[in-house]
C-alpha positions in Angstrom: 0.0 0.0 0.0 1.2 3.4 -0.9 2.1 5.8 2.0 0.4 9.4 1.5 3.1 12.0 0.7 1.2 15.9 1.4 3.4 18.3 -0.8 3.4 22.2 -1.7 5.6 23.1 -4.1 7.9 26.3 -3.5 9.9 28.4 -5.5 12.5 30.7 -4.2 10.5 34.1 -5.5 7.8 33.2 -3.4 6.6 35.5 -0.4 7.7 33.8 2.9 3.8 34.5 3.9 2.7 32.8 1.0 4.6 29.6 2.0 3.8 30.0 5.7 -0.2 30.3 4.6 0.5 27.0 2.2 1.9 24.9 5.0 -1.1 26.1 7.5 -3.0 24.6 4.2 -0.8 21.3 3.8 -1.1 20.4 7.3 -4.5 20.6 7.9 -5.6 18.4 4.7 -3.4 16.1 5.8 -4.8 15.4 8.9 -1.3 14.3 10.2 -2.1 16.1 14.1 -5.8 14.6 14.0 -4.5 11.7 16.4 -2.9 14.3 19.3 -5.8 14.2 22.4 -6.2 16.2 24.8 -3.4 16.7 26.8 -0.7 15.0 24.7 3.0 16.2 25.1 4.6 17.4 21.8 7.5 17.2 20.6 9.4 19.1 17.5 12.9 17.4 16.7 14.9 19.9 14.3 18.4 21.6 13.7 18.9 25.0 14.9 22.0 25.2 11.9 25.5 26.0 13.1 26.7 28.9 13.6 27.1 30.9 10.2 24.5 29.0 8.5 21.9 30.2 7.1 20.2 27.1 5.8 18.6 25.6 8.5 14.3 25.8 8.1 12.7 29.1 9.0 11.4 29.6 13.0 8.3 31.2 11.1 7.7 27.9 9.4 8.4 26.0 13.1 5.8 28.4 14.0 3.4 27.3 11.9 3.7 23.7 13.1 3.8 24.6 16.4 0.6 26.7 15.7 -1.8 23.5 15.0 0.3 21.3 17.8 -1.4 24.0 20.4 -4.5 23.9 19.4 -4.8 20.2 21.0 -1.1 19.3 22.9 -0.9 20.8 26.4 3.0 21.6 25.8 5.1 21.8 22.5 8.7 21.7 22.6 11.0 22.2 20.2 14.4 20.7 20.3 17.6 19.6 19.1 20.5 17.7 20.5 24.7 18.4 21.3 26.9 17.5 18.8 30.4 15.6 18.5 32.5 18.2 16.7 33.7 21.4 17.7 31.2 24.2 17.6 28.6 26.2 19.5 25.8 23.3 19.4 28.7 21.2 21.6 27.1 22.2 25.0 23.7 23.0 26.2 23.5 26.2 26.9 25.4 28.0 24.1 23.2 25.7 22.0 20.1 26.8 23.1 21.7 30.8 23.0 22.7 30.1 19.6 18.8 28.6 18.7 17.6 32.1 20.5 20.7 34.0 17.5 18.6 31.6 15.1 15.1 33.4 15.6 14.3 30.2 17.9 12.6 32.2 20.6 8.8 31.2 21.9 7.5 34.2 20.0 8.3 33.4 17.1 7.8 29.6 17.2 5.4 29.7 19.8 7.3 26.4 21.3 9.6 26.0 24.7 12.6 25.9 23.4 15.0 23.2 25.2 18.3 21.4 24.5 19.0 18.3 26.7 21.5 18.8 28.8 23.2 14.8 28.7 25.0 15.4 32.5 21.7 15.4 34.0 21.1 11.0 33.8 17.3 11.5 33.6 18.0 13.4 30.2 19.4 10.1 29.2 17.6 6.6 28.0 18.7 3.6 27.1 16.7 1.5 24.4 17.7 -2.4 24.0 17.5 -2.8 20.4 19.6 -6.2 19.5 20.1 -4.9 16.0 22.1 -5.8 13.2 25.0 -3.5 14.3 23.2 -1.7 17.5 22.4 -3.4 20.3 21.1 -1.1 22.9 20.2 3.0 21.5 21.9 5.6 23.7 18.9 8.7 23.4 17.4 11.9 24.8 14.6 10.5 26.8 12.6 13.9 25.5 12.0 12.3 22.1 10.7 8.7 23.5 8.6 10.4 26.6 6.3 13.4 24.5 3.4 11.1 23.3 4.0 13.2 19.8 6.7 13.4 17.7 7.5 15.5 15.2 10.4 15.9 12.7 10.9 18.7 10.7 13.8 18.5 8.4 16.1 20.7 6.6 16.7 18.2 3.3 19.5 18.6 1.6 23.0 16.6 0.9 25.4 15.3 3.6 28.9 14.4 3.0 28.6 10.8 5.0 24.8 9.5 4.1 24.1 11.2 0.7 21.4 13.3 1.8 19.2 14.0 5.4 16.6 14.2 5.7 13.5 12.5 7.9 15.5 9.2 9.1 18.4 11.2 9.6 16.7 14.0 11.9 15.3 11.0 14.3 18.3 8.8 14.0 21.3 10.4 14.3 19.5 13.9 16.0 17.6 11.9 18.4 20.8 10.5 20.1 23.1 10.9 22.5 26.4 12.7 22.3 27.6 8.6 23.2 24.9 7.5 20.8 26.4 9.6 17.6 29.7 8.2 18.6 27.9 5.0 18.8 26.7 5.4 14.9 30.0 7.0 13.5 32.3 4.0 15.0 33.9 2.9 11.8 34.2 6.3 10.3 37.8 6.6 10.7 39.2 8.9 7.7 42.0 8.0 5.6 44.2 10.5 3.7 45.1 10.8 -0.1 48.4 11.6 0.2 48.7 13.0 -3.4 45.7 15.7 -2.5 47.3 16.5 1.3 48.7 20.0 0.6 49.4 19.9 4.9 47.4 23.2 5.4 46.3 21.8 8.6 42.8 22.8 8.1 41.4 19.1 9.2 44.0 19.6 12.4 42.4 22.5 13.4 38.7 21.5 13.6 39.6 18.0 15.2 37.8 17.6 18.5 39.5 14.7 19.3 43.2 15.8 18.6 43.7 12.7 16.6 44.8 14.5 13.6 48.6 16.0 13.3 50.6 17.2 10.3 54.1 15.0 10.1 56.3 15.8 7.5 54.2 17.9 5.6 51.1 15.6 5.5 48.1 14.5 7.6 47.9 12.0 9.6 45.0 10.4 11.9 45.7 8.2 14.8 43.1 5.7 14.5 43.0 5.0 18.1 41.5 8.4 18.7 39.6 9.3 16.3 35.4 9.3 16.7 34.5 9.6 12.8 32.6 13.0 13.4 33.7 13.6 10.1 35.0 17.2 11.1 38.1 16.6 9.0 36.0 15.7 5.8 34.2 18.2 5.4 37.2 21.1 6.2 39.7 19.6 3.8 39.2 21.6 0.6 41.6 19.3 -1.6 39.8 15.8 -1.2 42.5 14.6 0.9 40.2 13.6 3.6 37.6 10.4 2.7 36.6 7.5 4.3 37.0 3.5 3.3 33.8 2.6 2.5 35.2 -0.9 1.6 36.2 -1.3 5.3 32.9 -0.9 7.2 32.1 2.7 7.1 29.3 2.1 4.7 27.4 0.4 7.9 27.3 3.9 9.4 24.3 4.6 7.4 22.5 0.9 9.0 23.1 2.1 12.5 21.4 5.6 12.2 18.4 3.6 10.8 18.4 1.0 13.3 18.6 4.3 15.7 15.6 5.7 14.8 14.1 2.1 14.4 14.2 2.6 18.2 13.4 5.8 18.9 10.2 4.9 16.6 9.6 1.8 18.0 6.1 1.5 18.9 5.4 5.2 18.8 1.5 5.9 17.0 1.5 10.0 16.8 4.7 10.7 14.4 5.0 13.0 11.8 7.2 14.4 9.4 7.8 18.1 7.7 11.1 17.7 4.9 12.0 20.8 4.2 13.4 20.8 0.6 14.6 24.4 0.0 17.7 25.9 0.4 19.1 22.0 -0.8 22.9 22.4 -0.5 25.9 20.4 -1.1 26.4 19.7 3.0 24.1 19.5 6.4 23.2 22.3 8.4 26.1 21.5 11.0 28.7 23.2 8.7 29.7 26.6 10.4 28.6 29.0 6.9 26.9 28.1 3.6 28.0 25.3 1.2 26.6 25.7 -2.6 23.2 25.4 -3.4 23.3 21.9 -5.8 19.6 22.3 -7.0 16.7 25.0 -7.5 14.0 24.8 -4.1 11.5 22.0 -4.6 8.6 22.4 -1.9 7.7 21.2 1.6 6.6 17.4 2.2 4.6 16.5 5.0 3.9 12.4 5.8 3.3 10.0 8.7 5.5 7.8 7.1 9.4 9.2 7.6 10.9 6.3 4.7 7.8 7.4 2.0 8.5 11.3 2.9 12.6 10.9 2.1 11.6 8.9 -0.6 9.3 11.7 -2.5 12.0 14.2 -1.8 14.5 12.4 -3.6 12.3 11.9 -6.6 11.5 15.1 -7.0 14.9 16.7 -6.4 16.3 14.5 -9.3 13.3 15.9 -11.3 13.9 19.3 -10.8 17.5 18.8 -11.7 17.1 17.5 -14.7 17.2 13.6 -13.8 20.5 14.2 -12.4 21.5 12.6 -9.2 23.2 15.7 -7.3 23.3 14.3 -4.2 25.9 11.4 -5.7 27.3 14.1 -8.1 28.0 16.2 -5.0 29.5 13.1 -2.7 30.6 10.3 -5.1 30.8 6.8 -3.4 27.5 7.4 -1.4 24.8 5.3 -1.9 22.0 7.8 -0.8 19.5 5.9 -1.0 20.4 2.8 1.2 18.6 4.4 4.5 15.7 4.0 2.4 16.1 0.2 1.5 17.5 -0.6 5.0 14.3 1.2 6.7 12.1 -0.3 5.0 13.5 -3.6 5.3 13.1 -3.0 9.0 9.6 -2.4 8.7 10.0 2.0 9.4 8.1 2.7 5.9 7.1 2.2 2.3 9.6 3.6 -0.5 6.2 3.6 -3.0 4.3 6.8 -1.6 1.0 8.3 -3.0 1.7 12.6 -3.7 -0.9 14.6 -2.6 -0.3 18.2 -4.2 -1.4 20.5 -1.4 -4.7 22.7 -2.5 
């Protein structure tokens, strides 16, 4: 059966209370907060965008979500978890200061704004999974305790998984700062020697000091390294990949099998992709990266597999057929979080679009 797939199409001339008035639209003939009751806890998973970026989706839009979540929910957060790398979204507070920078602020989003802090053990859950690769999930208890969920994603191209989007936001942004450490295991870089130039860029941004310029190259000591990915995505020669040959390709199973658990028996979900402003690299990147396609619209679904799934379609449509997403980070198979979720039983790749109006 095909998964319903709500979509308003957006193009970058169009008035920012045009698309606010079209979402409004889009969510109510979907339906998708008809099962909240009385009383329900909400939650809004996101990403506030690194400092410098500009990318991340607009509070107004949040607001809008947050908007129809009042009308039944009793309280509606919206939050985002602490990162790995180096950066302001690496401790609680300055994360939630930098969300406020953002336009986060309850007056504009109408939400309590709140970033777990992990030191606090409540904050923290444990989910026994006995996956394929994960075992027991390491998550914010916020995002398994709120009886609704709901991700709203910025989607757009990521250097390790292709693209985020939906399955991304719950699995990897739903966990713990032990969690994400959890999922990037095996994402231990290698350098090509022949692009090193030894500008020490990837040294620099290392949170883990396992990187070190010898004789006028890079190097990474394995033994310390937590595959963030930092390194990756500050080279600006290519001299910083990964082995996907060697296991780091799994990366992509265990943020599924993450959000298989965070989803696990959870009724009120739903999901808002994002798909403008689509660049080259995630939010997390401290400034822009290049736009890789024109804006394609906003997708709204109860199903998080059948909502990445439409994205992808039409972002290859509106570029022409061309995959940008594999243009942009050659070796990724983008679409394997899809195959692997639904294989777990998260979602339908075959989705029914529903053009808003």
């Amino acid at each position: 059966m095909k998964s319903p797939v709500y979509f308003l199409p957006v193009s970058a001339s169009d008035d920012p209370a045009t698309v606010e008035s079209g979402l409004r639209t889009l969510l109510l003939e979907s339906k998708i907060f008809d099962c909240i009751q009385a009383g329900d806890g909400a939650v809004i998973k996101m990403h506030f965008g690194e400092e410098g970026n500009t990318g991340h989706v607009s509070p107004r839009l949040v607001g809008v979500v947050s908007g129809l979540l009042r009308q039944k929910a009793r309280d509606v957060v919206v939050s985002d978890t602490n990162t790995l790398y180096r950066g302001r979204r690496t401790a609680s507070s300055e994360h939630e200061q930098l969300a406020r920078e953002h336009g986060f602020t309850q007056d504009i989003t109408g939400a309590r704004l709140t970033v777990p802090d992990e030191k606090v053990k409540e904050n923290c859950r444990i989910i026994a999974l006995n996956g394929k690769f994960v075992k027991e999930a390491k998550v914010l208890s916020l995002y398994t305790q709120a009886q609704m969920l709901v991700g709203i994603a910025h989607f757009k191209g990521h250097m390790m998984t292709g693209f985020g989007g939906a399955l991304k936001n719950i699995g990897m942004g739903c966990a713990s700062r032990e969690g994400k450490l959890a999922q990037h295991s095996t994402v231990c870089p290698v350098v090509r020697m022949q692009n090193c130039t030894g500008c020490g860029a990837c040294e620099k941004v290392c949170p883990a000091d396992a990187i070190a310029i010898v004789n006028g190259k890079s190097t990474v000591d394995r033994a310390k390294c937590i595959g963030c990915a930092s390194c990756i995505a500050a080279c600006g020669y290519g001299a910083m990949d990964v082995n996907w040959g060697t296991g780091a390709g799994s990366m992509v199973e265990r943020m599924v099998e993450y959000a298989a658990a965070v989803l696990r028996g959870r009724k009120k979900v739903a999901y808002v992709n994002v798909a403008l402003k689509i660049t080259a690299e995630c939010d997390c990147m401290a400034g822009d990266t290049a736009r890789i396609v024109d804006d394609v619209g906003i997708f709204v679904s109860a199903d998080p597999v059948a909502v990445d799934m439409a994205c992808c379609d039409l972002v290859k449509q509106k570029a022409g057929g061309k995959d940008v997403f594999l243009e942009a980070h050659p070796g990724r198979d983008s679409l394997k979080q899809l195959a692997y979720a639904e294989k777990l039983g998260l979602g339908s790749r075959s989705y029914r679009l529903i053009t808003a109006g």
